[in-house]
Structure formats: structure tokens, C-alpha cells
C-alpha positions, 0 to 999 in steps of 0.5 A: 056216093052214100056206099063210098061215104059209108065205107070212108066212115066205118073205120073212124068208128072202129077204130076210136076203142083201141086207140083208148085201149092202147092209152090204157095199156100206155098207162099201165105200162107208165104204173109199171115204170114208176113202181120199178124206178121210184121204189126200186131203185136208189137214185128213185128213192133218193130223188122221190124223197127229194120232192117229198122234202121239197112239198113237206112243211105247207100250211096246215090246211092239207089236213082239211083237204085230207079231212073232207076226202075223208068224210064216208057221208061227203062221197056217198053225196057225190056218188049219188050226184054222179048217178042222179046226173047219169039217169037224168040225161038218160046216161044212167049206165055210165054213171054206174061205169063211173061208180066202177071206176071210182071203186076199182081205182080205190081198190087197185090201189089198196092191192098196190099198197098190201102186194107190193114191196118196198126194199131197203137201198140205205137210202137215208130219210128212207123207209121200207114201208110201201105206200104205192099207191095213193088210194086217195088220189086214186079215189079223187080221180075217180070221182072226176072221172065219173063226173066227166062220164056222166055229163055232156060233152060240152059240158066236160072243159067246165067240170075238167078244170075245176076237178083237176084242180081238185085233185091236184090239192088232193095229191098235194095233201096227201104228200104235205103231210106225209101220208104219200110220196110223190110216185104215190100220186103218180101211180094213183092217177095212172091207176084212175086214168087206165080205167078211165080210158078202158070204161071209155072204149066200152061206152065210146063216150070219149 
């Protein structure tokens, strides 16, 4: 009985990574279609500018929000929250997984935005400045994903709410006042949400 148990249970172990892989590599695929219908396309740049005048003229405390993501002093304190919280409950390696995240994130973004061109289709309102991808919501997301990383499992619900939320109004800010369109903020999640997943078929934490 205890062979027959082992062999039904072994599959499930193996088989939680490349499901998380196949997620990741979901993600990039979405990051690589939002790129190529939102920004290269007419009919992505025309409706991205839509939904951009749609957000654009809310009240002014998206500067506050952008302000405090921000603030270097601000995520030094988080980043060391993360990495407290990580050696405290004995999970100090995967808060220095979520650091990774948070820094590739930023870092995938920044290469997004400097690599990465934006044509001239004549669509009005439009220009050919690149700001694929949000390198804040990028870093927001991170953030939350190191968090999640770091603490018990069922303890994940009451930091996921309140930080998607969080990241949210990040993403909000960010295309209220015109830092970001909306694909920006697409791809910045996408970007945040493959590393999360690869870090998690690494560390089998999901």
C-alpha cells in the first residue's frame, strides 16, 4: 500500500514546476502581444489613447501615490521588511528571491522602455515616445510579490487583497497623470507576474 501511495503521489510533486513554467511562459507570450497590438498597431494605438483620455483628469492625488513609489528611503524600508520577515520564519532565501523579483521587474522594464520602438501610424493624440513598460508598476508589483514570497501561506489572502489594490492605484497614477498608457501597465504586471511564477517553480512556494 505505502509503494502504491508513493508512486500516485510523486507526479503531483513533479508536476507543480512546469505548470508554474507554462504560466510564465503564458505571460510572456501576453507581454509579447500587447507590445505588438497596442503599440504597433493603429487600431492599439488609437484605443490605448482612448482608455488613456478615459483615466486622464482624476483628482490630483495620483502625484501622492507616484510621490511615495518614489521615495528611495520608503522601498529601502520595505525591501528590508521583506528580508526581516523572510529570516524570521526561517524563509530568509525567499526573500532574497523577492528582492530578484522586484529588481528584474524594474530592470525588464527599463530595457523594454530604451530597446524597444514606438512607430508613427498618424494616429492623432499620438506620439512616437516609447514608455512600454511601467518600471513603477513594475516595481509595485514586485513589491507584492516578494511579500507574498516571504510570508505563510495563509497568511497570503490578507497581504494579496490590500497589495493589489495598492498596485492598482499605482497603475492608476501613473496613467492619470500621464507618465503611462494603459498597455504600460499591462505589460509591467505581466513582466512582475512571469517572474513570479518562474521564482515559483524554483522554490515550490506556490
Amino acid at each position: 500500500m505505502k509503494g502504491v501511495t508513493t508512486t500516485i503521489s510523486r507526479p503531483a510533486r513533479h508536476t507543480s514546476a512546469p505548470v508554474l513554467l507554462g504560466g510564465a511562459a503564458a505571460c510572456l507570450v501576453g507581454l509579447i502581444l500587447t507590445y505588438l497590438l497596442f503599440v504597433r498597431t493603429a487600431a492599439g494605438q488609437w484605443a490605448d489613447g482612448l482608455l488613456l483620455s478615459d483615466y486622464r483628469g482624476l483628482p490630483r492625488s495620483a502625484e501622492e501615490v507616484l510621490a511615495a513609489t518614489g521615495d528611495v528611503k520608503l522601498w529601502l524600508v520595505l525591501v528590508t521588511v521583506v528580508l526581516v520577515i523572510g529570516a524570521l520564519g526561517g524563509r530568509w532565501w525567499r526573500g532574497v528571491a523577492g528582492v530578484g523579483v522586484i529588481l528584474g521587474a524594474v530592470g525588464v522594464a527599463r530595457l523594454l522602455k530604451a530597446t524597444l520602438s514606438r512607430p508613427d501610424l498618424d494616429i492623432v493624440g499620438s506620439t512616437t515616445h516609447n514608455s512600454f513598460a511601467s518600471g513603477h508598476v513594475a516595481a509595485a508589483a514586485g513589491l507584492l510579490v516578494a511579500f507574498l514570497l516571504v510570508v505563510p501561506a495563509a497568511a497570503r489572502p490578507w497581504i494579496a487583497v490590500p497589495g493589489g489594490l495598492s498596485v492598482a492605484a499605482v497603475a492608476w497614477a501613473t496613467v492619470d497623470a500621464g507618465w503611462h498608457r494603459p498597455s504600460d501597465v499591462v505589460g509591467a504586471v505581466l513582466i512582475a507576474a512571469a517572474l513570479a511564477l518562474v521564482v515559483a517553480a524554483v522554490t515550490r512556494v506556490a
